[in-house]
C-alpha positions as CSV (number, residue, x, y, z in Angstrom):
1,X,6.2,44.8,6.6
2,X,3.6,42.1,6.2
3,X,3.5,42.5,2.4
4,X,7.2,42.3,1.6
5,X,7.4,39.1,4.0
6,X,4.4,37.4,2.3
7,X,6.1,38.8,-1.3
8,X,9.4,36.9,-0.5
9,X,7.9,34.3,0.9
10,X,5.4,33.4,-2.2
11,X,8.8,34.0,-4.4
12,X,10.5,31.2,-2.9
13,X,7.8,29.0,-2.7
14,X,7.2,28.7,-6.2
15,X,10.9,28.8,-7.2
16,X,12.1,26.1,-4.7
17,X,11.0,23.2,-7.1
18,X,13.4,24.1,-10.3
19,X,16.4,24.6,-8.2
20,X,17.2,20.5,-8.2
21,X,16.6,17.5,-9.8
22,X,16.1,14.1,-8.7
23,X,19.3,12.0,-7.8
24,X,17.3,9.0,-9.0
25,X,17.9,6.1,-11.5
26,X,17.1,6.4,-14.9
27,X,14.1,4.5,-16.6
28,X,15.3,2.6,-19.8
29,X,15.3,4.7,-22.9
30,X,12.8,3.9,-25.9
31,X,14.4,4.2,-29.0
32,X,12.0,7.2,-29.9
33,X,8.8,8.8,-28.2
34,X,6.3,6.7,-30.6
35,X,7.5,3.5,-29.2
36,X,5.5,4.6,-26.1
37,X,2.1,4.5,-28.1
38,X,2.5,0.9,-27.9
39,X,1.5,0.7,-23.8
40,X,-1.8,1.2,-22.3
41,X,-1.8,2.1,-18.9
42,X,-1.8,5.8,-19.1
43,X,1.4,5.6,-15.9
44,X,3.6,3.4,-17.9
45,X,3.1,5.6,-20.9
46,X,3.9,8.8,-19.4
47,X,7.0,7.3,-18.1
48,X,8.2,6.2,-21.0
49,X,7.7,9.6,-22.7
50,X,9.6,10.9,-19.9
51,X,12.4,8.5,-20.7
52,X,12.2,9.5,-24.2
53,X,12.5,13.0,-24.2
54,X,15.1,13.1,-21.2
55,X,12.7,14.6,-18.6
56,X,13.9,14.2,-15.3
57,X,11.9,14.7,-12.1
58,X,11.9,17.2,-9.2
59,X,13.6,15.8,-6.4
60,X,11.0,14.3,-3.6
61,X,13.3,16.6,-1.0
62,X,12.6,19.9,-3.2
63,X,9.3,19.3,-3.4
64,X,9.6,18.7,0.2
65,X,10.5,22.3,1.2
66,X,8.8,24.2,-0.9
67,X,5.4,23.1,0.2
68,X,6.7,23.9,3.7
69,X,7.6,26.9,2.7
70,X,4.5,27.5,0.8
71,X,2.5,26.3,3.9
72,X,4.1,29.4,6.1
73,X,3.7,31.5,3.8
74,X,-0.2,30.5,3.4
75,X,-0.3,30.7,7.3
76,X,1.9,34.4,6.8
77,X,-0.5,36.0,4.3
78,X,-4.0,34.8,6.2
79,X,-2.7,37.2,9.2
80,X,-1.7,39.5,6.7
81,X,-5.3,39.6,5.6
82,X,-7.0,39.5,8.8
83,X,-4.6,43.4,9.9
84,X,-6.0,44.3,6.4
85,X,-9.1,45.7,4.6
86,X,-11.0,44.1,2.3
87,X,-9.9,46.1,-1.1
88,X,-6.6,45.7,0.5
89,X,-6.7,42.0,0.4
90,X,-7.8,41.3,-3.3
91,X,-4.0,41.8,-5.5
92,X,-3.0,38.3,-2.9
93,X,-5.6,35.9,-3.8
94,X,-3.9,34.6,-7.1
95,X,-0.6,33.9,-4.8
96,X,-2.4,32.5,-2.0
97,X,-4.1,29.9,-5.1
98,X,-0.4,29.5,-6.3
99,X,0.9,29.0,-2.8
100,X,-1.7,26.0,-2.3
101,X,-0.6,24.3,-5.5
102,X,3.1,24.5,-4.0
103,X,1.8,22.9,-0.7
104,X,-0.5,20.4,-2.9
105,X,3.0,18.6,-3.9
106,X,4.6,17.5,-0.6
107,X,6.0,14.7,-1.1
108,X,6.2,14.2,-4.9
109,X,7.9,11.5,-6.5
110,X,8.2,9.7,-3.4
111,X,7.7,6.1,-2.5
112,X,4.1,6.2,-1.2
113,X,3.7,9.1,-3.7
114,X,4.7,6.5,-6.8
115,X,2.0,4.3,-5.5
116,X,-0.9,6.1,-4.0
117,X,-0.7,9.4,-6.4
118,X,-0.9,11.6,-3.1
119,X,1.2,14.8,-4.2
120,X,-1.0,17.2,-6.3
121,X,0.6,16.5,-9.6
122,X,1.1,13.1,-9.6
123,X,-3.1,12.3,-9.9
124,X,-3.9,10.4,-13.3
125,X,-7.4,10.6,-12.4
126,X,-9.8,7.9,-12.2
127,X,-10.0,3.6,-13.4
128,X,-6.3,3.8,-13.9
129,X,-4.8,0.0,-12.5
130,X,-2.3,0.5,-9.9
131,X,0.0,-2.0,-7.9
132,X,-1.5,-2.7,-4.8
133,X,-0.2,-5.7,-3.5
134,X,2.7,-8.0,-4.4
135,X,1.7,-9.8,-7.6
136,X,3.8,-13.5,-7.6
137,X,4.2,-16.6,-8.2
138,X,6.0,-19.2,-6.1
139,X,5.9,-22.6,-7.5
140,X,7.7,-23.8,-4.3
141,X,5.9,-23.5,-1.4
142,X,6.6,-25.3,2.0
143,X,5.0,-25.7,5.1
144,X,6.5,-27.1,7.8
145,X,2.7,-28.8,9.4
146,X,0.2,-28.6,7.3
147,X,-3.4,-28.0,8.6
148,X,-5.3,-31.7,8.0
149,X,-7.8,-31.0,10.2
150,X,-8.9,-27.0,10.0
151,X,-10.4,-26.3,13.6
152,X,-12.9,-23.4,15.1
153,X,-14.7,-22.8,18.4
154,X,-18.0,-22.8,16.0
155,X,-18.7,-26.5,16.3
156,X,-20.3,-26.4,12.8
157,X,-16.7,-25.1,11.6
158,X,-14.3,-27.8,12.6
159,X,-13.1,-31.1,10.5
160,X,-13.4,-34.4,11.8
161,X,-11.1,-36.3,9.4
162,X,-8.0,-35.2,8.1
163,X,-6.8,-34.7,4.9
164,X,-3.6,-36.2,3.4
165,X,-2.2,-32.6,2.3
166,X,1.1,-32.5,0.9
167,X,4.1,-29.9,2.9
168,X,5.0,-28.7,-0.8
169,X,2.6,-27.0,-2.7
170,X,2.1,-24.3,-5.5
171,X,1.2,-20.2,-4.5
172,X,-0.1,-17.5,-6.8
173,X,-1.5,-13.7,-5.3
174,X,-3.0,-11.7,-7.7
175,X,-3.6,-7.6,-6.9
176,X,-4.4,-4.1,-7.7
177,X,-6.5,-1.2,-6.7
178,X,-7.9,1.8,-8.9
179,X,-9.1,5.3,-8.2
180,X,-13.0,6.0,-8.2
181,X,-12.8,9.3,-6.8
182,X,-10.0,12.1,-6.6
183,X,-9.6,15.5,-4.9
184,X,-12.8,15.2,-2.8
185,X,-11.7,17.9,-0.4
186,X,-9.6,20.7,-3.0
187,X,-6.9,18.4,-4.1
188,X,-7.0,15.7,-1.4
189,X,-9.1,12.7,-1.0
190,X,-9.0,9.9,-2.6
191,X,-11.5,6.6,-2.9
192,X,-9.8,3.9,-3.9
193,X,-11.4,0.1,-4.8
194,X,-8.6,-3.2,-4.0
195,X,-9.1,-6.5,-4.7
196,X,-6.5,-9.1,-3.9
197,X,-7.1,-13.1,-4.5
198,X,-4.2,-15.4,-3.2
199,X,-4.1,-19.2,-3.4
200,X,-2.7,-22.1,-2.2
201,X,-2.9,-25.0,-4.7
202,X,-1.9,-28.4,-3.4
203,X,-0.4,-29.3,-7.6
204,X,2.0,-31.5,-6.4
205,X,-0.5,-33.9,-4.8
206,X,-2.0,-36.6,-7.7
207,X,-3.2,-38.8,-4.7
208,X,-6.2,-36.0,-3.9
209,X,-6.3,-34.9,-7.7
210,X,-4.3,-32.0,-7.0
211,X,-6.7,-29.5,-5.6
212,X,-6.9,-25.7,-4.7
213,X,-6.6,-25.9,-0.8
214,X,-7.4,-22.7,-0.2
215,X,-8.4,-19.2,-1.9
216,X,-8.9,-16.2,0.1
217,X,-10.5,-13.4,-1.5
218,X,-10.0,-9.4,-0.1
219,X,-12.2,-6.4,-1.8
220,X,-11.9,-3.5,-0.5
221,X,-12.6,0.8,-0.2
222,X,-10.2,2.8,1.0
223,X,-10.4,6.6,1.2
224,X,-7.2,8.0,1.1
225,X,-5.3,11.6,2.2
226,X,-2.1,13.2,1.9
227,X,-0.3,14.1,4.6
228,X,2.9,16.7,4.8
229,X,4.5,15.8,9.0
230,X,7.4,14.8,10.2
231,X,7.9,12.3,12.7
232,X,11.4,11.0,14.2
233,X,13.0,11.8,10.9
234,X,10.2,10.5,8.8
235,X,7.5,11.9,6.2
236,X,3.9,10.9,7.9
237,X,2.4,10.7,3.5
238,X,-0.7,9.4,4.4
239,X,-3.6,8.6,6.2
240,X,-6.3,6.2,5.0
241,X,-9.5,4.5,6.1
242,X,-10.3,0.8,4.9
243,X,-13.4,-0.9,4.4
244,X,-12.2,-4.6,3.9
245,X,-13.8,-8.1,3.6
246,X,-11.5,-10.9,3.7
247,X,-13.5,-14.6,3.0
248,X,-12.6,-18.1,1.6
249,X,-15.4,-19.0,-0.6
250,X,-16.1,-22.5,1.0
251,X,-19.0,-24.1,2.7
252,X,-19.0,-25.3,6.3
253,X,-17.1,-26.8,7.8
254,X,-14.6,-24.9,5.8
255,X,-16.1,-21.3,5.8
256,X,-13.9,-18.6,6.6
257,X,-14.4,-14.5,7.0
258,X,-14.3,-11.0,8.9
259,X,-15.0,-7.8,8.2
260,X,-13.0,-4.9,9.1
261,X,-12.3,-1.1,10.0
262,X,-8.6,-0.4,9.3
263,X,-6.7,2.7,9.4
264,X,-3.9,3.4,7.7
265,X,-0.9,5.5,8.7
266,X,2.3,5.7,5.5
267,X,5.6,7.0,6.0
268,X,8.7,7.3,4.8
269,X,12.2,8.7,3.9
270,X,14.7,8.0,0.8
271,X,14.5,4.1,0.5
272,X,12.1,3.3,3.5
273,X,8.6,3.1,4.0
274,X,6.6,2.0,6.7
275,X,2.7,1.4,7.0
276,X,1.0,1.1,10.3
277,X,-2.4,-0.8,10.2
278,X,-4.5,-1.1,13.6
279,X,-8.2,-2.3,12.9
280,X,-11.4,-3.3,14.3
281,X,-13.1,-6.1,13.2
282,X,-16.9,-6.1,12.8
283,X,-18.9,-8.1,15.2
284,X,-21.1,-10.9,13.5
285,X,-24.0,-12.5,15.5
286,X,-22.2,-15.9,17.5
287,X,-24.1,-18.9,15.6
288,X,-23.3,-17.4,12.8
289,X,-19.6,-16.4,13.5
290,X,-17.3,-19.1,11.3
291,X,-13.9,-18.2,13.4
292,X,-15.3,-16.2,16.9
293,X,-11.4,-15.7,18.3
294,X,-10.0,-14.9,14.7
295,X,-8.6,-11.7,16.3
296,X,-6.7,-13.2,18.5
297,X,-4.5,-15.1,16.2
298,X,-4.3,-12.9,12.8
299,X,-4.6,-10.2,15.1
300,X,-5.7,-6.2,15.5
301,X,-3.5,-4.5,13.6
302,X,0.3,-5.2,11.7
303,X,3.3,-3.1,10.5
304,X,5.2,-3.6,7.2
305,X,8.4,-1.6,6.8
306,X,9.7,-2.0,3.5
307,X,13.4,-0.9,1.3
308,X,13.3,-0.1,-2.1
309,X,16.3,0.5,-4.2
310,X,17.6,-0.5,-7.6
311,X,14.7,-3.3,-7.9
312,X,15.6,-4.9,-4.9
313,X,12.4,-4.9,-2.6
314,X,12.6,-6.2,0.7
315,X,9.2,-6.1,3.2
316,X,8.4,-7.1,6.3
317,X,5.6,-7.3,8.2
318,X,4.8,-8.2,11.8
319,X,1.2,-8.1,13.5
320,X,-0.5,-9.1,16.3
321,X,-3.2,-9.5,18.3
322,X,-2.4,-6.9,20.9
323,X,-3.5,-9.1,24.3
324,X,-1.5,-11.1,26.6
325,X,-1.7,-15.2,28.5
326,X,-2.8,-17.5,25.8
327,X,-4.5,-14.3,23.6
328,X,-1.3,-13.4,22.8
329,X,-0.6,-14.7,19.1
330,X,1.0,-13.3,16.4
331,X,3.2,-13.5,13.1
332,X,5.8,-12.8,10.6
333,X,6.4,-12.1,7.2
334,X,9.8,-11.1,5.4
335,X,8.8,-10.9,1.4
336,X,12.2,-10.3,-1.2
337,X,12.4,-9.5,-4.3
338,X,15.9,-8.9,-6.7
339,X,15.5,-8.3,-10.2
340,X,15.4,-10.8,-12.9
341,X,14.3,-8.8,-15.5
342,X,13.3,-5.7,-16.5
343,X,9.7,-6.9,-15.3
344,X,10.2,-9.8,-13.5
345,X,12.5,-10.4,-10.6
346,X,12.6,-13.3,-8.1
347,X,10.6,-13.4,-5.5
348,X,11.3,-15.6,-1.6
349,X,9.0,-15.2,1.2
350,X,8.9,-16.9,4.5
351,X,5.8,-16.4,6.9
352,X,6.5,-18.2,10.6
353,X,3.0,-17.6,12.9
354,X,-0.7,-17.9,12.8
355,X,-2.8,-16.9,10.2
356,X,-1.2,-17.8,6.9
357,X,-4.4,-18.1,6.0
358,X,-8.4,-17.9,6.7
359,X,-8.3,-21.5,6.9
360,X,-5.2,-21.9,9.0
361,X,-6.0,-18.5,11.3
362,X,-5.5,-19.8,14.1
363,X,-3.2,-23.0,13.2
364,X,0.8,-22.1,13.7
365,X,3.5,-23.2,11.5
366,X,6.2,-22.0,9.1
367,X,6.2,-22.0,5.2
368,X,9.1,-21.1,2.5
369,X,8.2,-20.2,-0.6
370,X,10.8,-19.7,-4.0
371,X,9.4,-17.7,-7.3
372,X,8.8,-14.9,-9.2
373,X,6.7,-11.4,-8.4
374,X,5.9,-8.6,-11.1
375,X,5.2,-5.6,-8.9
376,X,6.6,-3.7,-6.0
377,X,4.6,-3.1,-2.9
378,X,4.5,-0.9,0.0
């Protein structure tokens, strides 16, 4: 009885994915398969080739089912084994390794899948580039009251005479992340390396020789693992840990930085994503602590949902500091992004709260910026 459950089980596990395609948009179609020699990142490459030849993927909801599947069955055949003896066991090992490689691809060709490589066959091994954050540029960027005189409860990290900064100034983020380590445990866990540099360059002011206000600079390790739950209708992908420094650069009085301890929780379903961040920040020693109450305004943890579809990307993020009276700061983010292009689109943000920066982390205002952005992000 247990054998012709576990046979029919296996059977449909590994013949769920063929049964449907993807209901997804089609890439742009090279005029042959050599004019995909021509790109060097090993993901844009195979996507053009896929494009070329007409492949089209396995739809993320297949993919979906049969690992359930394939995870009952796994479940099925282990107390198959154990009412079993040993010689008796041996003719299931080769499904049970097939059954995992089903399993492996839960969620495949989602939207944390496209970015974080979590399903079994979507790894393209190690030191490939990947979007990490959103890559723009915003040559319009307003703040409604700028920061003159940058402030901190560390005495030896507070300004004494403002600065003539200009509301209107010019910002640029770079970012990406790569893969130093795959499959650490069978075919999940990942380490990951991120680096993200955004500035704020005051371009538009000749009467202070138009300088870079503020860069803030953010490497960091994250070890990453795929996840197959559902939650309230939603696909719990992944589950990461981040090891992540986040500094200015500058010299007091303007010295900036934290270290922190972030976990990292991805969902989603068709067009959605969300990420839930909570973290702890490192202590530092007090004299030589440049922003002691940082926590309390860029706060302990934030949440970005984001929609994709059709190159429209729209994000937003909300964090906080999680206390109440006057601990109780927080901030907003809404980031859109509608195609241009087929690799540019434009790009608005608005941010309204604390923290729009290390140097501003615990000044308040609103800023509008206007541009252009090369990558999605979630």
């Amino acid at each position: 009885m247990h054998r012709n459950l576990l046979r029919d089980a296996i059977s449909f596990s590994l013949l769920s994915l063929p049964l449907a395609v993807a209901a997804q948009e089609a890439l742009p179609t090279p005029a042959s398969p050599e004019a995909c020699l021509a790109l060097d990142s090993d993901a844009l490459r195979l996507a053009c080739y896929d494009a070329a030849l007409g492949r089209v993927a396995n739809d993320t909801k297949t993919a979906d089912l049969a690992a359930s599947v394939a995870s009952q069955a796994i479940k099925a055949e282990k107390q198959a084994m154990s009412e079993t003896r040993e010689e008796q066991r041996r003719p299931e090992l080769f499904a049970h390794d097939e059954l995992r490689a089903v399993a492996a691809n839960a969620g495949k060709g989602s939207l944390l899948d496209s970015r974080w490589e979590l399903a079994k066959d979507s790894k393209l091994g190690t030191f490939q580039l990947r979007a990490y954050k959103p890559v723009y540029l915003l040559p319009a960027y307003w703040s409604s009251k700028p920061n003159q005189m940058p402030q901190s409860p560390n005495p030896r990290n507070s300004v004494d005479v403002p600065e003539d900064l200009g509301s209107t100034e010019l910002k640029f983020q770079l970012s990406f992340k790569t893969k130093l380590a795959e499959n650490l445990f069978g075919s999940n866990g990942d380490i990951w390396a991120g680096y993200t540099q955004s500035s704020r360059w005051q371009a538009y002011n000749s009467e202070l020789s138009r300088p870079f206000r503020e860069t803030n600079y953010e490497p960091e390790l994250m070890l990453a693992f795929r996840n197959g739950y559902s939650l309230f209708g939603w696909n719990g992908r992944m589950t990461a840990i981040h090891l992540n420094h986040q500094s200015n650069g500058r010299s007091d009085p303007l010295s900036r930085s934290w270290n922190r301890v972030i976990l990292n929780v991805g969902l989603d379903r068709d067009n959605w994503a969300i990420m839930l961040r909570p973290w702890y920040r490192v202590p530092e020693s007090g004299g030589d602590d440049n922003n002691p109450d940082i926590a309390d305004y860029m706060g302990r943890g934030d949440v970005t949902v984001t929609w994709n579809k059709d190159g429209h990307a729209l994000a937003l993020m909300a964090r906080h500091s999680l206390r109440g009276g006057d601990r109780s700061h927080g901030a907003l983010q809404l980031d859109y992004g509608f195609p241009l292009s087929k690799l540019l689109r434009g790009h608005v943000q608005v941010f309204d709260g604390y923290g729009e920066s290390m140097i501003d982390y615990n000044h308040k205002a609103t800023y509008v910026g206007v541009g252009v952005s090369l990558l999605d992000w979630f």
